[in-house]
NUDONU-667514 format. One line per field, with one value per residue: residue number from 1; residue in one letter; x negated, y negated, z negated of N, C-alpha, C in turn. Coordinates in Angstrom, 1 decimal. Each point is the difference from the previous one (the first is absolute). Last residue first. Example, Ala and Ser with C-alpha at 12.3 -4.5 7.8 and 13.67 -1.06 7.14 Angstrom:
residues 2
n	c(2; 1)
res	c(s; a)
n_east	c(-12.8; -0.3)
n_north	c(2.2; 5.7)
n_up	c(-7.1; 0.1)
ca_east	c(-0.9; 0.9)
ca_north	c(-1.1; -1.2)
ca_up	c(0.0; 0.0)
c_east	c(0.8; -0.9)
c_north	c(-1.1; -1.2)
c_up	c(-0.8; 0.0)
//
This chain:
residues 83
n	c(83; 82; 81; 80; 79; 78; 77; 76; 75; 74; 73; 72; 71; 70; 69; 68; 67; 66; 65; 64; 63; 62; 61; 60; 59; 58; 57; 56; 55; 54; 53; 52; 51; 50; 49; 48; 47; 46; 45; 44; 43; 42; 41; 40; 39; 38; 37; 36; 35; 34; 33; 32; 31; 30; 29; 28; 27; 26; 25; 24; 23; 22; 21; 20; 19; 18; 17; 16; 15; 14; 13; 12; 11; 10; 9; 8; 7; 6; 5; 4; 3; 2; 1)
res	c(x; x; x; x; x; x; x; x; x; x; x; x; x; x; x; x; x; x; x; x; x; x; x; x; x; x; x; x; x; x; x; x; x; x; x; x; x; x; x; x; x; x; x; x; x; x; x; x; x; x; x; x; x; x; x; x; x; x; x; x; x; x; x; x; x; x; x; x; x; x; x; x; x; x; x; x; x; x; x; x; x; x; x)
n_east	c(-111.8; -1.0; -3.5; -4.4; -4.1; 1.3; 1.0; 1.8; 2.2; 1.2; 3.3; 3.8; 4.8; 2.2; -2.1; 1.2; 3.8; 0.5; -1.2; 2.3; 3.9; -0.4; -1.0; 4.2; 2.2; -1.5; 1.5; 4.6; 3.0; 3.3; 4.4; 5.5; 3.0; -2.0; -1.7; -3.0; -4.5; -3.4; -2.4; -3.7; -4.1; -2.6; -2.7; -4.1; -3.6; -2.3; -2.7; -3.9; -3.2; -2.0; -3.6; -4.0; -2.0; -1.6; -2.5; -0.4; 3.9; 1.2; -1.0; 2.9; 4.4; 1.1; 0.6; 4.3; 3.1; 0.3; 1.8; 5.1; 1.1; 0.2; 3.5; 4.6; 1.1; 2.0; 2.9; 3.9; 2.6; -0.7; -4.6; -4.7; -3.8; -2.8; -2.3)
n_north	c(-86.8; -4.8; -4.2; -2.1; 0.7; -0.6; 1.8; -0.2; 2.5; 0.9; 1.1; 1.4; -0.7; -0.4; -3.0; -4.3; -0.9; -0.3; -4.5; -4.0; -0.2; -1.3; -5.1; -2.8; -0.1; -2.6; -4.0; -0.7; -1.0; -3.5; -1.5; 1.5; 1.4; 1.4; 0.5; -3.2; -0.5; 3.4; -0.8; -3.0; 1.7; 2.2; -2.3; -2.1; 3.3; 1.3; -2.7; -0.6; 3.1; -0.3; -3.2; 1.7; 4.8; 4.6; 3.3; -0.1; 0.6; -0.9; -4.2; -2.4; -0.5; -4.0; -4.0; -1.6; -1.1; -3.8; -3.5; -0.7; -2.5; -5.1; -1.4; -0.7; -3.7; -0.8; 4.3; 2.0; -1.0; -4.1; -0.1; 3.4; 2.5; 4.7; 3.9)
n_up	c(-104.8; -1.0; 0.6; 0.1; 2.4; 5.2; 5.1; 5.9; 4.5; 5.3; 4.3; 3.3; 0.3; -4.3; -3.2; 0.0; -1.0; -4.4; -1.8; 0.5; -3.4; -4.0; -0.8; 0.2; -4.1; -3.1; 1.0; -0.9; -4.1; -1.1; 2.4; 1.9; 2.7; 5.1; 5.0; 2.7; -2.2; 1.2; 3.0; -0.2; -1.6; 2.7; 3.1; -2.0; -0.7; 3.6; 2.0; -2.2; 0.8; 4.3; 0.4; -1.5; 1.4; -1.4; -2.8; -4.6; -4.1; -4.4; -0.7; 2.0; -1.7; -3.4; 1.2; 1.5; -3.1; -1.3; 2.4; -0.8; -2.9; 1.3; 2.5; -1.9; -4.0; -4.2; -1.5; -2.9; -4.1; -2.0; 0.5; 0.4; 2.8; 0.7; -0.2)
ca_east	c(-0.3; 0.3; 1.5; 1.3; -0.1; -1.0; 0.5; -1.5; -0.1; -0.7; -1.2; -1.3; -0.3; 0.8; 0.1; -1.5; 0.3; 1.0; -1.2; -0.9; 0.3; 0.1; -0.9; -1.3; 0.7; 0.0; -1.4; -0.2; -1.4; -1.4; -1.4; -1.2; 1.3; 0.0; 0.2; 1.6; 0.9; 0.6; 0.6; 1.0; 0.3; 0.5; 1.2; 1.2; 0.2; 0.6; 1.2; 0.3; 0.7; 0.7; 1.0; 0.6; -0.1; 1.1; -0.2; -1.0; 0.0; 0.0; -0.8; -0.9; -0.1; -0.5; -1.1; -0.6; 0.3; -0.7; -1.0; -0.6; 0.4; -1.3; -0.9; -0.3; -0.2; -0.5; -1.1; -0.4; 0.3; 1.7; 0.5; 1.4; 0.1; 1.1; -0.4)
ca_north	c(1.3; 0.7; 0.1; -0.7; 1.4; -0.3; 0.2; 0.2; -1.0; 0.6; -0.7; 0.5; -0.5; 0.8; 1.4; 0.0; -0.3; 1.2; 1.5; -0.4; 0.2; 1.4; 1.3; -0.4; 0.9; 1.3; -0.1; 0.3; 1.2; 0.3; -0.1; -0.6; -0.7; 0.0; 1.6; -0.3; -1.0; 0.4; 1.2; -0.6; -0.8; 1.3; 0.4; -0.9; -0.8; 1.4; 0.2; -1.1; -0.1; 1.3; -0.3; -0.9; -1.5; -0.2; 0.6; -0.7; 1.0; 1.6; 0.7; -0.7; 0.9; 1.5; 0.3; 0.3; 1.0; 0.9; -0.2; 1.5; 1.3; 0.8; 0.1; 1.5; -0.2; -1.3; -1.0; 1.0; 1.6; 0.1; -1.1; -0.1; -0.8; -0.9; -0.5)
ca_up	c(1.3; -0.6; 0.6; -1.5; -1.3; -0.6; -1.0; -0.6; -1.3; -1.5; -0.4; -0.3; 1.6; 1.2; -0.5; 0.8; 2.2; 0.3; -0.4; 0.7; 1.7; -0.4; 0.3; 0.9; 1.5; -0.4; -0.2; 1.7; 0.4; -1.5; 0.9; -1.3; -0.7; -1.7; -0.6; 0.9; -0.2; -1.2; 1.1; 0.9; -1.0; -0.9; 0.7; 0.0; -1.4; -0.6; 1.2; 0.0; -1.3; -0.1; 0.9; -1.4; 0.4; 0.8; 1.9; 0.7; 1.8; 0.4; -0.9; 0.8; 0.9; -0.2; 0.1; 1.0; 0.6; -1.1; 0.5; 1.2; -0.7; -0.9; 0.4; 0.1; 1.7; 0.6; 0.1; 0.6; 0.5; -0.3; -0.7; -0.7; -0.7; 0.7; 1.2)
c_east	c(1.7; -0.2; 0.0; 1.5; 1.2; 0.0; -1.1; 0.7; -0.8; 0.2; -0.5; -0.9; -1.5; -0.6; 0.7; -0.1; -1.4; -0.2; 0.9; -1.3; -1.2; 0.6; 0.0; -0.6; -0.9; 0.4; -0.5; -1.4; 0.0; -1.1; -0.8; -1.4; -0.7; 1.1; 0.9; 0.7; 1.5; 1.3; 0.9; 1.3; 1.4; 0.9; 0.9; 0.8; 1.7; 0.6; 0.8; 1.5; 0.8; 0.6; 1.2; 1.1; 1.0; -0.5; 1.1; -0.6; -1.2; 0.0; -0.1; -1.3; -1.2; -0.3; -0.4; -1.5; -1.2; 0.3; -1.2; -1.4; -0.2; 0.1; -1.5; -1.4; -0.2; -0.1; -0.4; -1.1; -1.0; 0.1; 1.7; 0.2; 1.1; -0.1; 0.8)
c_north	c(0.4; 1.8; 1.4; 0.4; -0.4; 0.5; -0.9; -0.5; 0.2; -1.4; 0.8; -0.6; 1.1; 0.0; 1.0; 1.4; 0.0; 0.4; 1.5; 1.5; -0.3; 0.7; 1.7; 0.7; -0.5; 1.0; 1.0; 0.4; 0.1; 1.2; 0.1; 0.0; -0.3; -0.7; -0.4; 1.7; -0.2; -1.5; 0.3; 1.1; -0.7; -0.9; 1.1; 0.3; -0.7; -0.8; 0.9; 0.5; -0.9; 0.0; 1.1; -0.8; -0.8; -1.8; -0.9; 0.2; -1.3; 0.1; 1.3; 1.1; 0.4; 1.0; 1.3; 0.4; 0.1; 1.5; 1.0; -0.6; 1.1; 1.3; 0.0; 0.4; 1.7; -0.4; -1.4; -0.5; 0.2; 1.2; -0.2; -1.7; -0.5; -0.9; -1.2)
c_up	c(0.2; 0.5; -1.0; 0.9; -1.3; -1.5; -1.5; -1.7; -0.5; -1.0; -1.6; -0.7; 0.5; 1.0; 1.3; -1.2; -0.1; 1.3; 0.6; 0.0; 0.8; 1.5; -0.3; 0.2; 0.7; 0.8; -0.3; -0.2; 1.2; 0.4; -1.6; 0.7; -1.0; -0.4; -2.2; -0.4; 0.7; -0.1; -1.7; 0.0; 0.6; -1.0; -0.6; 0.8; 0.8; -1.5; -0.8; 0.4; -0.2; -1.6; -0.1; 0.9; -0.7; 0.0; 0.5; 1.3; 0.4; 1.1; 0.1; -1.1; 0.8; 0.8; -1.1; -0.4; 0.8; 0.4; -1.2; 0.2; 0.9; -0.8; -0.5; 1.0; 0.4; 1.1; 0.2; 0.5; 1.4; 0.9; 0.6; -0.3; 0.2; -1.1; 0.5)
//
């Protein structure tokens, strides 16, 4: 999901903007604005938190899925995600 060049991204924003619409996929009850906010304040928050940024993006959404799961939302489970 990321595009490596000299270890890390190109543009990390098109990287969460792929984030986002993954999510946007799984939780189709949550307002794509709300992913968005959630995406780049999770993403912001990790980075001033990091001493390596190669897997923020990945942290991201694995935080971002973690806080709307908690929260209640349903995930809508597609037939190519891993069960």
């Amino acid at each position: 999901m990321t595009e490596p060049a000299g270890g890390g991204l190109v543009d990390p924003e098109v990287a969460l903007q792929r984030q986002v619409e993954t999510l946007v996929q799984r939780f189709p009850d949550v307002d794509r604005g709300e992913l968005q906010e959630r995406v780049h304040s999770t993403y912001e928050r990790l980075k001033g938190e990091a001493s390596v940024d190669s897997h923020l993006v990945a942290m991201t959404e694995k935080q971002v899925t973690e806080e709307l799961r908690g929260s209640g939302e349903t995930v809508h489970v597609r037939s190519d995600d891993p069960a």
